[in-house]
Structures are given as structure tokens and as C-alpha cells.
C-alpha positions in Angstrom: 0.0 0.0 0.0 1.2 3.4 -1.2 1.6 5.5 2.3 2.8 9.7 2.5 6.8 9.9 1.6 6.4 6.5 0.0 8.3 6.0 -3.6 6.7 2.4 -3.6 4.0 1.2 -5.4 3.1 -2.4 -5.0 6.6 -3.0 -4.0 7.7 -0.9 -7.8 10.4 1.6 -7.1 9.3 4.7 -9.0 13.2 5.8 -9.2 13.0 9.2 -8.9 9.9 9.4 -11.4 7.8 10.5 -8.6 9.8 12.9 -7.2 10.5 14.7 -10.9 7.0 16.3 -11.5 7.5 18.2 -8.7 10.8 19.2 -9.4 10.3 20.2 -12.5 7.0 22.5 -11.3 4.4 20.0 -13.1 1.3 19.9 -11.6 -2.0 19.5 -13.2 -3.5 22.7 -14.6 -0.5 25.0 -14.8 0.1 27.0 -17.8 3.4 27.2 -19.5 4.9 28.7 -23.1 5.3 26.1 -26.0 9.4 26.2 -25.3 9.3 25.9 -22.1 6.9 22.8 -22.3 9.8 21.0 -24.6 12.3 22.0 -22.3 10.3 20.1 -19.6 9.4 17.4 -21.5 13.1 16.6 -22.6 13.8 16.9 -19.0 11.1 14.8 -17.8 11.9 12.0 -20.1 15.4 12.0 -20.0 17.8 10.5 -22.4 17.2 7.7 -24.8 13.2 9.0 -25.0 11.8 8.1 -28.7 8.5 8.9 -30.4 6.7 5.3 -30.1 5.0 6.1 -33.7 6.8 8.8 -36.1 4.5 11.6 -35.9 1.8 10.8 -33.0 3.2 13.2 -30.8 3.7 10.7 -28.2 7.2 10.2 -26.3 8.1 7.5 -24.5 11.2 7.4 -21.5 14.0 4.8 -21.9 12.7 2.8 -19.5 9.0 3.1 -20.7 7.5 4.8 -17.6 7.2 8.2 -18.7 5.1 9.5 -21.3 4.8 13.0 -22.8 1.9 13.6 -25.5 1.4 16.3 -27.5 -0.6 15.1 -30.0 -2.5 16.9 -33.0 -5.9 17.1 -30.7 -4.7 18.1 -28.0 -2.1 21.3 -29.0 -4.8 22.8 -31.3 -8.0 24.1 -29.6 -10.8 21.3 -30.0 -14.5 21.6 -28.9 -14.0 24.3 -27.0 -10.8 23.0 -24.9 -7.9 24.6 -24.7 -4.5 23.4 -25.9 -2.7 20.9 -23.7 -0.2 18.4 -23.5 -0.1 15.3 -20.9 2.9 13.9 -18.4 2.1 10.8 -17.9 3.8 8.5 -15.4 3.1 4.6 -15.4 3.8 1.5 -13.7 4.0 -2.2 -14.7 0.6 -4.0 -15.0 0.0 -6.8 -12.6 -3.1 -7.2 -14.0 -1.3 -7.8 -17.9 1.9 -8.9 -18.0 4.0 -6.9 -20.1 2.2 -3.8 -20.0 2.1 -0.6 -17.7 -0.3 1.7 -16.3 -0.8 5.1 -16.2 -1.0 6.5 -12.4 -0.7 10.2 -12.9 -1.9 12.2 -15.7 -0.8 16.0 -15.9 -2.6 18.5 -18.0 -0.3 21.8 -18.4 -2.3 23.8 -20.4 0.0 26.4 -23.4 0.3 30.1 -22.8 
């Protein structure tokens, strides 16, 4: 069980994932300029991040627990909501092998 100050969940070591939105001044509903959003998105992912599919607009951390999206629907203005891109951070599935989860989803919202 996940408890305050805990970096554990289900016995997963989040590895400094956790602690990294905050660093890095994510939290959901903030507004931030287009740069600065890719500066914190490189950051956030940090190195060896890739694109899963060339031109979706989502980008995936080395170790696959970290997802930044930014795709075409959610950077221009849609049915009346604003533009937006999503941190994402997940953890392995117990429930499907093989897969992860996502267990926080960050809206920051483009200036």
C-alpha cells in the first residue's frame, strides 16, 4: 500500500519518477509557453526518450515509464478545450503482464 513519503508502489520503485513532477513545477492545470513545455518534456523523459510512432506526438522514456503527449488534438484548440499536452507517469501492470499503467496524468495547459 502506497503511504505519504512512499516511492513504492506495489513493492515498484518509481526511481526518482515521482519525485520529478514536482521538481520540475508539473502539476496539473499549470500554464506554461510552447518552449518551455519542450524543455520540460526533454527533462522529464530524460535521455534515450523516442517517439513510439513517427509523428503521433507521443514520447516514450528509456525505460518506458514516462510519457509526454502532445498530439494533433490536444495542442490545437478542439470543442472548446484549450491546448494541452499530458505527463504521464506509469507503472507495470499486474493485471497484464508486459504492459504498464498510467497513475498520474498531468494536464499543463500552453500560454
Amino acid at each position: 500500500m502506497l503511504s505519504a513519503g512512499s516511492d513504492a508502489i506495489g513493492g515498484f520503485e518509481l526511481a526518482g519518477a515521482y519525485k520529478s513532477l514536482a521538481k520540475l513545477g508539473l502539476k496539473h492545470g499549470v500554464k506554461r509557453s510552447a518552449s518551455e513545455v519542450l524543455e520540460l518534456a526533454q527533462k522529464f523523459l530524460r535521455k534515450g526518450y523516442k517517439e513510439s510512432v513517427p509523428g503521433s506526438g507521443r514520447f516514450v522514456s528509456a525505460d518506458g515509464l514516462m510519457v509526454f503527449r502532445m498530439g494533433p488534438e490536444d495542442i490545437a484548440p478542439f470543442n472548446g478545450k484549450p491546448a494541452h499536452v499530458n505527463f504521464e507517469r506509469l507503472i507495470p501492470n499486474s493485471l497484464k503482464p508486459g504492459k504498464n499503467k498510467i497513475i498520474e496524468n498531468i494536464h499543463v495547459y500552453l500560454q
